[in-house]
Legacy VTK file of the C-alpha trace (Angstrom):
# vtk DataFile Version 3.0
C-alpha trace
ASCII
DATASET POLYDATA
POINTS 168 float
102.692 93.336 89.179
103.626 96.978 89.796
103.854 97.213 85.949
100.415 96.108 85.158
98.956 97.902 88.265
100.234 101.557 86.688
99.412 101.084 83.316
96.329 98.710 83.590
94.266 98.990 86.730
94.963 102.298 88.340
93.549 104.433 85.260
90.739 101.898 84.639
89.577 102.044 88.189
89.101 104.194 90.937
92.107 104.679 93.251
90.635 103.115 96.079
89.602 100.076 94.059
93.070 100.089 92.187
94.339 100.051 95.618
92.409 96.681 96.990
93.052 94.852 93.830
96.870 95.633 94.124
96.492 94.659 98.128
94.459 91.361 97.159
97.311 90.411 94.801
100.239 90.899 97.514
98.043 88.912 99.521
97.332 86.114 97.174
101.349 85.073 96.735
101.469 84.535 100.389
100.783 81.108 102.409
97.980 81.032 105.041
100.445 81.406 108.113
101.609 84.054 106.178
97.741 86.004 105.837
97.364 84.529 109.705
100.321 86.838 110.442
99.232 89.842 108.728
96.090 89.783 110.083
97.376 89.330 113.452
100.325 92.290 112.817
96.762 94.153 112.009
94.570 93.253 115.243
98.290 93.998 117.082
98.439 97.734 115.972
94.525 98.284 116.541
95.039 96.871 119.813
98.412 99.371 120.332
96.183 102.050 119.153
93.356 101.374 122.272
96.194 100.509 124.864
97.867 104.243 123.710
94.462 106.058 123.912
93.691 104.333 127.144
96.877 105.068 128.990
95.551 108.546 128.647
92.394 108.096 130.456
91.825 108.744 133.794
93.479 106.471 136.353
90.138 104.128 137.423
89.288 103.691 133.484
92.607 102.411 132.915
92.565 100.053 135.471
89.162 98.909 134.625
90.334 98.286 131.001
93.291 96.477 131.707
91.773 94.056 134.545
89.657 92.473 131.533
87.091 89.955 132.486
86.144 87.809 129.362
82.389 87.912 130.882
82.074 91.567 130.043
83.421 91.476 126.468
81.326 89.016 124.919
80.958 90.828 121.850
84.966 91.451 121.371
85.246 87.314 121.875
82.887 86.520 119.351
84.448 88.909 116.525
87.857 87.758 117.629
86.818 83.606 117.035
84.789 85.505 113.931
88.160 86.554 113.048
89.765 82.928 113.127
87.060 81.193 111.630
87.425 83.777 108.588
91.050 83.480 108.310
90.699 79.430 108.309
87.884 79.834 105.661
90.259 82.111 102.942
93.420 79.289 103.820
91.003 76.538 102.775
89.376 78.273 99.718
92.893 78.945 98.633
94.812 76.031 99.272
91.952 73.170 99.093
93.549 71.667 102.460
92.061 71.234 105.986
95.645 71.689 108.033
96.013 74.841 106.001
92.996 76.117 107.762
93.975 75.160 111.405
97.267 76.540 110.792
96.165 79.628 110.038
93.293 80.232 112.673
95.965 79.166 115.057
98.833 81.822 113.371
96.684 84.544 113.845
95.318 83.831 117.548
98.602 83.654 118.316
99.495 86.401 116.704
96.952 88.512 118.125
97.198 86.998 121.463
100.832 87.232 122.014
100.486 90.834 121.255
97.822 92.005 123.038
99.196 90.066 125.935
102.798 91.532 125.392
101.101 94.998 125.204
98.929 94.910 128.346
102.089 93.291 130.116
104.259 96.081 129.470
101.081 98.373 130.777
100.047 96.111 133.703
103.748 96.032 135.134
103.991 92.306 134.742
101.194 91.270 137.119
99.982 89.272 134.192
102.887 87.129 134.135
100.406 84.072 135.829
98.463 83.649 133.421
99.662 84.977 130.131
101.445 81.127 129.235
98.039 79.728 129.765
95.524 82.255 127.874
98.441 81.607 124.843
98.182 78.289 124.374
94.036 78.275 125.134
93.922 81.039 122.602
95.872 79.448 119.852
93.814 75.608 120.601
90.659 78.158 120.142
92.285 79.476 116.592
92.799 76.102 115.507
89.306 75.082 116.457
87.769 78.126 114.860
90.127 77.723 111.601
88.758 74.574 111.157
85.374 75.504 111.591
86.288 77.911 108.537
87.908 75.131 106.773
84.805 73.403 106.736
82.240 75.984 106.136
84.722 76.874 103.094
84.768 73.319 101.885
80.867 72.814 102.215
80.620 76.358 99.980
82.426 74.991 97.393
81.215 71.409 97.524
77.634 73.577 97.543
78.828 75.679 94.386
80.066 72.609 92.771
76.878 70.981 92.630
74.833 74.043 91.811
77.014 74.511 88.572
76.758 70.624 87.523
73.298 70.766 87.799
73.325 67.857 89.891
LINES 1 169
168 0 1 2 3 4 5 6 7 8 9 10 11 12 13 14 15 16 17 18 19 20 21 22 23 24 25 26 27 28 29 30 31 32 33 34 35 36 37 38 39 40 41 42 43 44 45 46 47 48 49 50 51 52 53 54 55 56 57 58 59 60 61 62 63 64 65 66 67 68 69 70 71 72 73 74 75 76 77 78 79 80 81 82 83 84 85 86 87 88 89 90 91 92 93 94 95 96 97 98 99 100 101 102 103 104 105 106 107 108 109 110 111 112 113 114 115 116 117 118 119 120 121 122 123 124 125 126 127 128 129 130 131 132 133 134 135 136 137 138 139 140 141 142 143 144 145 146 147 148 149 150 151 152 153 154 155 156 157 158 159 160 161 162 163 164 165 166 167
């Protein structure tokens, strides 16, 4: 891979594109928990990144930040189960299986959850200890909901795309 990616693609292509078609081929030898997880290592560090800068705010933004009320961020929610969906509908298209789908919307909310939950613990000073168990296992039932939401929206496009090219 490394071999054809010097001597093929990087001087027929622009770097950055070189660089996306190497990334897409790393990413197409791994399994769906496998994407789940990088995408949730991802959302982990970009949520490490916000936690950092935020620390270094002013005392009352901080606190305001880390006492997060899911009414207020309905926008962050939506991208988040945007997030699942998306990651069930690229397990599906690759694999062709349904479970594949679920099992990766549900890697990655965990993923992401546990982290962000593990981050604004160690910020919080462990006062989120009451309900981090439960906002897990909600968020991952939610990733497996949304994953197969993607499953099937991926399955309809290609059911959609097989007919088109039939001509049926």
């Amino acid at each position: 891979l490394l071999e054809e990616y010097r001597e093929e693609i990087l001087p027929s292509r622009s770097p950055g594109r070189a660089h996306l078609w190497y990334l897409s081929q790393i990413v197409s030898l791994m399994s769906g928990p496998q994407q789940g997880l990088v995408v949730g290592v991802v959302f982990v560090m970009w949520a490490l990144v916000l936690m950092t800068v935020v620390r270094f705010l002013p005392v009352a933004i901080y606190r305001t930040a880390v006492r997060f009320n899911p009414l207020d961020h309905g926008r962050e929610i939506v991208a988040m189960l945007m997030v699942f969906a998306s990651a069930g509908f690229v397990a599906q298209q690759r694999t062709g299986e349904i479970h594949a789908a679920v099992s990766t919307g549900a890697t990655v909310a965990l993923a992401v959850m546990g982290s962000i939950l593990s981050i604004v613990a160690v910020f919080d000073g462990g006062g989120l200890r009451a309900v981090a168990l439960s906002t897990l296992i909600l968020t991952v039932v939610f990733g497996a909901f949304f994953g197969a939401i993607g499953g099937v929206l991926a399955r309809t496009v290609t059911a959609v795309r097989t007919s088109a090219f039939s001509g049926a």
